[in-house]
matplotlib code that plots the C-alpha trace (Angstrom):
import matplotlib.pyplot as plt

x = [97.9, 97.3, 100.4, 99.6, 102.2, 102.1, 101.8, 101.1, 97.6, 96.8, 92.9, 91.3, 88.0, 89.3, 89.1, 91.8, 91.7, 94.8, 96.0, 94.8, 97.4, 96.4, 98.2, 99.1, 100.2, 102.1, 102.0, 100.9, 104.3, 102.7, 102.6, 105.7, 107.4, 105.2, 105.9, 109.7, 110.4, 108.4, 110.9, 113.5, 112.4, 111.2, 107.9, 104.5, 101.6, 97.6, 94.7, 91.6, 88.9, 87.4, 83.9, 83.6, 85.6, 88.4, 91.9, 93.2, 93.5, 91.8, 91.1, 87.4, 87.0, 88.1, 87.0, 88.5, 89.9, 92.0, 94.4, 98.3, 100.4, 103.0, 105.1, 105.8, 107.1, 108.4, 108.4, 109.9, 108.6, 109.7, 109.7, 109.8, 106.1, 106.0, 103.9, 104.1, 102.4, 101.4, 99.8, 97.2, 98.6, 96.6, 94.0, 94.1, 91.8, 93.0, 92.8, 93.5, 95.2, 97.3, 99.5, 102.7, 104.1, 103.1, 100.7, 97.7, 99.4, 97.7, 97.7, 96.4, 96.3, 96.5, 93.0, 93.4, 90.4, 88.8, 88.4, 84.7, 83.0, 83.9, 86.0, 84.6, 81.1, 84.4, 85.7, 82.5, 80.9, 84.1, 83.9, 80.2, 81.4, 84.3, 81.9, 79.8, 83.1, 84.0, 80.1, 80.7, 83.8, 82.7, 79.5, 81.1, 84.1, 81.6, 79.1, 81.8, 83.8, 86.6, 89.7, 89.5, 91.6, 92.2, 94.3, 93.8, 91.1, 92.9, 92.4, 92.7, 89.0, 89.6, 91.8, 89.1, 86.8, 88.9, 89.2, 85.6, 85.1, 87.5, 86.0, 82.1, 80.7, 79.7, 79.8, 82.4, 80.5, 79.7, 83.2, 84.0, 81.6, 82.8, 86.7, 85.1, 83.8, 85.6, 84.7, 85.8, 82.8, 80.5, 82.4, 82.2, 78.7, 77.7, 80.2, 78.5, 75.7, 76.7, 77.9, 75.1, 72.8, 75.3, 74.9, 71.2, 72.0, 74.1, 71.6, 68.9, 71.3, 72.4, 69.1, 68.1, 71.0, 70.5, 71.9, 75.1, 72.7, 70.6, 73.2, 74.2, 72.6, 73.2, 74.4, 74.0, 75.4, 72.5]
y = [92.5, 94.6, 97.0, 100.9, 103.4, 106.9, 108.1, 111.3, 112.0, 113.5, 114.7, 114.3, 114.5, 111.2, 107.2, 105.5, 101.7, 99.4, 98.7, 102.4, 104.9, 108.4, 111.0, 114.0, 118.2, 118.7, 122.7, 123.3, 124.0, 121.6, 119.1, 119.7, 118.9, 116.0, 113.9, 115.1, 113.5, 110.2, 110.2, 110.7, 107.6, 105.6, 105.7, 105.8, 108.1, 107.9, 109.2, 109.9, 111.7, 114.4, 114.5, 117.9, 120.8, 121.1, 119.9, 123.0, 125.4, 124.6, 120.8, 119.1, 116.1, 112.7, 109.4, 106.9, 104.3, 105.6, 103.4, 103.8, 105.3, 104.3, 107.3, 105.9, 108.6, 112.3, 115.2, 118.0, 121.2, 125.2, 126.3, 123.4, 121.9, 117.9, 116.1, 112.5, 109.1, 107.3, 103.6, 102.7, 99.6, 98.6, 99.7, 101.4, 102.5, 106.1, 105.6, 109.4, 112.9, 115.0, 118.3, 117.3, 118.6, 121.1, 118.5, 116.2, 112.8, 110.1, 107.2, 104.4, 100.7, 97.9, 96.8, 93.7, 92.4, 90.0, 86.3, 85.0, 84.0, 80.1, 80.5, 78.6, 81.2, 84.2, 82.5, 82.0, 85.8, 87.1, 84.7, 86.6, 90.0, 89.4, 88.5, 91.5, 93.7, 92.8, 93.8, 97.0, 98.5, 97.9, 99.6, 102.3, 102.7, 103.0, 105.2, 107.8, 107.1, 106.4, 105.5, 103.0, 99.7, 96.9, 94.3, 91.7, 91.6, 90.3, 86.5, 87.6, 88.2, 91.4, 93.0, 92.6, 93.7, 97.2, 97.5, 97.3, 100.0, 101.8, 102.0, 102.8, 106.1, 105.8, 109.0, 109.2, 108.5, 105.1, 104.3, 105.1, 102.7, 99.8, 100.6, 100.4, 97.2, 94.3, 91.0, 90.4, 88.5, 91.1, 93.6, 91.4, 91.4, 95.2, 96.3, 93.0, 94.7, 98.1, 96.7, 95.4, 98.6, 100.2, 98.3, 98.8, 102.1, 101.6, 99.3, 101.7, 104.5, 102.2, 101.6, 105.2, 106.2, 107.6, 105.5, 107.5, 108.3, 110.3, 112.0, 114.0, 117.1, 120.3, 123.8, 126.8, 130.0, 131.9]
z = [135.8, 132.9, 132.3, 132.2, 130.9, 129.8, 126.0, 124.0, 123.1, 119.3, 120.0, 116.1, 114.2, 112.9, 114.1, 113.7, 113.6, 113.4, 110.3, 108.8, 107.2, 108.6, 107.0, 109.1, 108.7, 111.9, 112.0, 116.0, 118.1, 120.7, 117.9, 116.3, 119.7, 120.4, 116.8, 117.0, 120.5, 119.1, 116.0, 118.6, 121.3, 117.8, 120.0, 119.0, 119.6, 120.7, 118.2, 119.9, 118.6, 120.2, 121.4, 120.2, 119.7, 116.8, 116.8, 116.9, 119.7, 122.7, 123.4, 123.7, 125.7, 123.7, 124.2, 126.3, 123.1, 120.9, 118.4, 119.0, 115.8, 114.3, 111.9, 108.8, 106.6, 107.5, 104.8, 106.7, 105.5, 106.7, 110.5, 111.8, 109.8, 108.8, 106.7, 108.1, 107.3, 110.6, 110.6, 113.5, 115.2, 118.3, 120.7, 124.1, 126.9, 128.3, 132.2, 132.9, 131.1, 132.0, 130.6, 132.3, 128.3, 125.5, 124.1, 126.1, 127.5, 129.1, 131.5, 129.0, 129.0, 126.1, 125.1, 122.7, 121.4, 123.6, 121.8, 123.5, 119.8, 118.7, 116.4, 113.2, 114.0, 113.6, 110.3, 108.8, 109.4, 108.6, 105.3, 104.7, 105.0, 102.5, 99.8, 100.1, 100.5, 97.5, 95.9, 98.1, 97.0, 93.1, 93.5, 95.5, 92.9, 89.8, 91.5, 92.6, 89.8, 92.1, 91.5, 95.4, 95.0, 97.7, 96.2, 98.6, 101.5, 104.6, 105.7, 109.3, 110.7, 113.1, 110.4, 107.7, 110.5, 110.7, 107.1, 106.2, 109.8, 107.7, 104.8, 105.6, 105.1, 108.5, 111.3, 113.6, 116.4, 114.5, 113.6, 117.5, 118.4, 115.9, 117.6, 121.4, 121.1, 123.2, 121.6, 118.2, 117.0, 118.3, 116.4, 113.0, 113.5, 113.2, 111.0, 109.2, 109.5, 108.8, 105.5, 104.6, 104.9, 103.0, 100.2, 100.0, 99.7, 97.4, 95.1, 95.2, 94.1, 91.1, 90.2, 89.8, 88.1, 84.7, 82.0, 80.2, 77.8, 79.3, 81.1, 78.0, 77.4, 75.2, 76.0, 74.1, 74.8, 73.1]

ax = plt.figure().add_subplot(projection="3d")
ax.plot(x, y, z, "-o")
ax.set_aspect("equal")
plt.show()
């Protein structure tokens, strides 16, 4: 029987997947208490993004997976403000809410992905979306003259599958969807094919991209 236990709730206009560092300002009093009892239990918190609506003030309805959070890092700051480093580190399904606190808590459930895919079919897409990762993040990094580095793509399938979810310029709504789905090979698959849209997009935008040359132009204040 699948375990169910109670855990704060941080409403965002962010998707957090495991594995992804998520910098925070804590400056809401609800907030404030919220992260300083998780320090105090060495607990984690929920991210879920919110359907609409801001995280501030008054709370929208979220979506039912969110990623737990781990806090990382704590820079405490005047009256009682934090900037903190938190790291996604698995999914959950959120069964029910509730304002038993200052901050929105929640019934919630673990939600592993499920395994179904063979896995030499896991390996092998997971081995295709490496290679055009790699094409990806130069492209992106000389178009936006970024200064993006990833040392070393992960060997694991379902964490390159949240890094590349991670890293697409994607909608919220889209990355919500990536972080919903159940099965790990159907997962690999769109954000396999996410990717590779994405790097059309990319090529076409390369292509039409004036040379350095004609880039330079004159300017004359008369």
């Amino acid at each position: 029987m699948t375990e169910h236990y109670e855990i704060p709730l941080f409403p965002l206009n962010t998707v957090l997947f495991p594995g992804m560092v998520l910098p925070l300002h804590i400056f809401e009093e609800r907030y404030k208490i919220m992260i300083q009892q998780c320090l105090a239990e060495s607990r984690p918190f929920g991210v879920v993004l919110l359907k609409s609506g801001q995280a501030e003030g008054e709370l929208g309805p979220v979506y039912e997976i969110g990623t737990t959070a781990e806090v990382k890092q704590v820079d405490r700051l005047p009256e009682g403000r934090m900037n903190i480093i938190t790291v996604g580190l698995s999914r959950f399904r959120v069964l029910e809410t509730h304002d038993l606190h200052p901050y929105l808590s929640g019934i919630v459930e673990d939600l592993p992905l499920e395994q179904t895919g063979q896995s030499v079919e896991i390996n092998t897409l997971a081995k295709r979306i490496s290679s055009i990762l790699v094409d990806y993040l130069s492209l992106f990094k000389t178009l936006s003259k970024s200064n993006l580095e990833i040392e070393r793509l992960p060997d694991d399938p379902e964490a390159l599958g949240y890094l590349t979810a991670m890293v697409l310029p994607v909608s919220n709504y889209e990355k919500q969807q990536l972080l919903s789905i159940r099965d790990a090979h159907a997962m690999l698959e769109q954000t396999y094919s996410l990717l590779r849209h994405e790097i059309q997009i990319l090529d076409i935008l390369a292509n039409e991209r004036p040379s350095e040359e004609d880039d330079v132009f004159s300017f004359s204040v008369n």
